[in-house]
TORTOR-281772 format. One record per residue: residue number from 1; residue in one letter; x, y, z of N, C-alpha, C in turn. Coordinates in Angstrom, 1 decimal. Example, Ala and Ser with C-alpha at 12.3 -4.5 7.8 and 13.67 -1.06 7.14 Angstrom:
BEGIN
<atom 1 'A' <13.2 -5.7 7.8> <12.3 -4.5 7.8> <13.2 -3.3 7.8>> <atom 2 'S' <12.8 -2.2 7.1> <13.7 -1.1 7.1> <12.9 0.0 7.9>> 
This chain:
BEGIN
<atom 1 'X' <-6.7 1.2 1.5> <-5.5 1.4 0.8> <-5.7 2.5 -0.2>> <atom 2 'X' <-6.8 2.6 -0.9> <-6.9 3.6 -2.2> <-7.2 4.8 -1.8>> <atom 3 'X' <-7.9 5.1 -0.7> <-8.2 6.2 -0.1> <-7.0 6.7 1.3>> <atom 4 'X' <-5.9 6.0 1.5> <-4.6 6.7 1.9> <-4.0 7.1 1.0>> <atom 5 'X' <-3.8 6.2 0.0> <-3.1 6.8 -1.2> <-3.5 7.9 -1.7>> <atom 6 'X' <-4.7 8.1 -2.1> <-5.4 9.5 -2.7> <-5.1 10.8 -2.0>> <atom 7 'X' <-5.1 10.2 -0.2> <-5.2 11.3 0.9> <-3.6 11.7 1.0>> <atom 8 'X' <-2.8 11.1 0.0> <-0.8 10.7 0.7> <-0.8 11.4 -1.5>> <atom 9 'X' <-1.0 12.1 -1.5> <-0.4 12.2 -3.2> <1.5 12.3 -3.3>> <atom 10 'X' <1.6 13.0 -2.0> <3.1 13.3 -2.2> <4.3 12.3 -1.7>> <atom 11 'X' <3.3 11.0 -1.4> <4.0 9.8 -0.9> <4.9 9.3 -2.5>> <atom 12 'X' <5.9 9.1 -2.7> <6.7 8.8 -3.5> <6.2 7.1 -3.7>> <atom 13 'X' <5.4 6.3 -4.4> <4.5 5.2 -4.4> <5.5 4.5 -5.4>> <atom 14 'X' <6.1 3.0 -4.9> <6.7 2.4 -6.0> <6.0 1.0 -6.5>> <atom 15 'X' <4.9 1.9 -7.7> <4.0 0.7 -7.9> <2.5 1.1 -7.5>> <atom 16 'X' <1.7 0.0 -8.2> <0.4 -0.2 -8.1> <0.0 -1.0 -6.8>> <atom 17 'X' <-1.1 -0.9 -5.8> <-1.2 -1.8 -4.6> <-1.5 -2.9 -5.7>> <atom 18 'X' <-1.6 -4.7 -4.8> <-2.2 -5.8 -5.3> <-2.3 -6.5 -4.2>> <atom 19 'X' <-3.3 -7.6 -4.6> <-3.9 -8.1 -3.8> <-2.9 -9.1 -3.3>> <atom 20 'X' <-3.3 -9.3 -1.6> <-2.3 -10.2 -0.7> <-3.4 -10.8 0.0>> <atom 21 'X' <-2.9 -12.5 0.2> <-4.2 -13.0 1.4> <-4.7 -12.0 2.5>> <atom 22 'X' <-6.0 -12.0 2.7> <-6.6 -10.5 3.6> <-6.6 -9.7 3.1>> <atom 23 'X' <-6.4 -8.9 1.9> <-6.5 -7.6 2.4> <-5.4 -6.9 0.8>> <atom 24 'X' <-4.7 -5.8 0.6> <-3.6 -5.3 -0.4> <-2.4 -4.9 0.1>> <atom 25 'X' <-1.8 -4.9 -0.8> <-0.4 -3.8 0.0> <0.2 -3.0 -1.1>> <atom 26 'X' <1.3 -2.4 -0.6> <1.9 -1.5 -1.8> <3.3 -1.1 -0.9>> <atom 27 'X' <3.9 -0.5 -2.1> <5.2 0.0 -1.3> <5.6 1.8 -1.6>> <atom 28 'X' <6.5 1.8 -0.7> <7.2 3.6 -1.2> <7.8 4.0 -0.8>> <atom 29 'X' <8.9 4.8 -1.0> <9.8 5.4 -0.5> <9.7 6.3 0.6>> <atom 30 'X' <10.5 6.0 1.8> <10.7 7.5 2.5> <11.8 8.2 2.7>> <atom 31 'X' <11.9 9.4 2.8> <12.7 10.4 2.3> <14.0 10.3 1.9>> <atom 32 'X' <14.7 9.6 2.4> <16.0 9.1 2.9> <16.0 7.8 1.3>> <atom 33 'X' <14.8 7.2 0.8> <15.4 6.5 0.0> <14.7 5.1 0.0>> <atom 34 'X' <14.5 4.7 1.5> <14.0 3.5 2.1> <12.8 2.7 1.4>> <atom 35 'X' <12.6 1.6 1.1> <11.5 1.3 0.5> <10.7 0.7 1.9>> <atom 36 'X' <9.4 1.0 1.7> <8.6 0.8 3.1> <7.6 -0.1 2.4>> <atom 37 'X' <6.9 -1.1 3.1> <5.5 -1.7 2.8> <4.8 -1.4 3.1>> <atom 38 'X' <3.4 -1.1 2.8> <2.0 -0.7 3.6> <1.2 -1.9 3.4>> <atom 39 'X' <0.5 -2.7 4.1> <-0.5 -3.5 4.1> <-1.7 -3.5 5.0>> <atom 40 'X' <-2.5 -3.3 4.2> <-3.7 -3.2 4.7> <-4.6 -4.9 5.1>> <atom 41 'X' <-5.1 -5.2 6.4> <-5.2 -6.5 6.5> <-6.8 -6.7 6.8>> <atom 42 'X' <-7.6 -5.8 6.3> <-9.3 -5.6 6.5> <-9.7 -6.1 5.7>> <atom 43 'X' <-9.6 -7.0 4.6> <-10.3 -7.1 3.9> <-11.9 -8.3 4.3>> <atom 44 'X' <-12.9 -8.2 4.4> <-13.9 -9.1 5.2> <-14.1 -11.2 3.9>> <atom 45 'X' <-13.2 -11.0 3.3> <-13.0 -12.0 2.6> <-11.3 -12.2 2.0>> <atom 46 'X' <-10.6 -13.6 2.5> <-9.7 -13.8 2.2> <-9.4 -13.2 0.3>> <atom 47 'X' <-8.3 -12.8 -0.1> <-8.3 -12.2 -1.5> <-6.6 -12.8 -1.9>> <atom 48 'X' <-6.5 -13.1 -3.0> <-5.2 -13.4 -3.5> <-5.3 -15.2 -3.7>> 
């Protein structure tokens, strides 16, 4: 997750990622306006 975001600077990000069972997520806008979720589900220990 921290290293898409770094690699995405021009991703319009609403918010900080936080931790979700498995893994983080975060949200952001796409062009149009849309709020989208990104969740990442790797994490090698349940988190949250």
């Amino acid at each position: 997750m921290d290293t898409f975001m770094a690699e995405h600077p021009d991703i319009r990000w609403s918010g900080k990622p936080f931790d979700i069972p498995g893994g983080r997520s975060v949200a952001f806008q796409d062009p149009a306006g849309n709020t989208l979720h990104l969740m990442d589900q790797s994490a090698p220990e349940p988190t949250g």
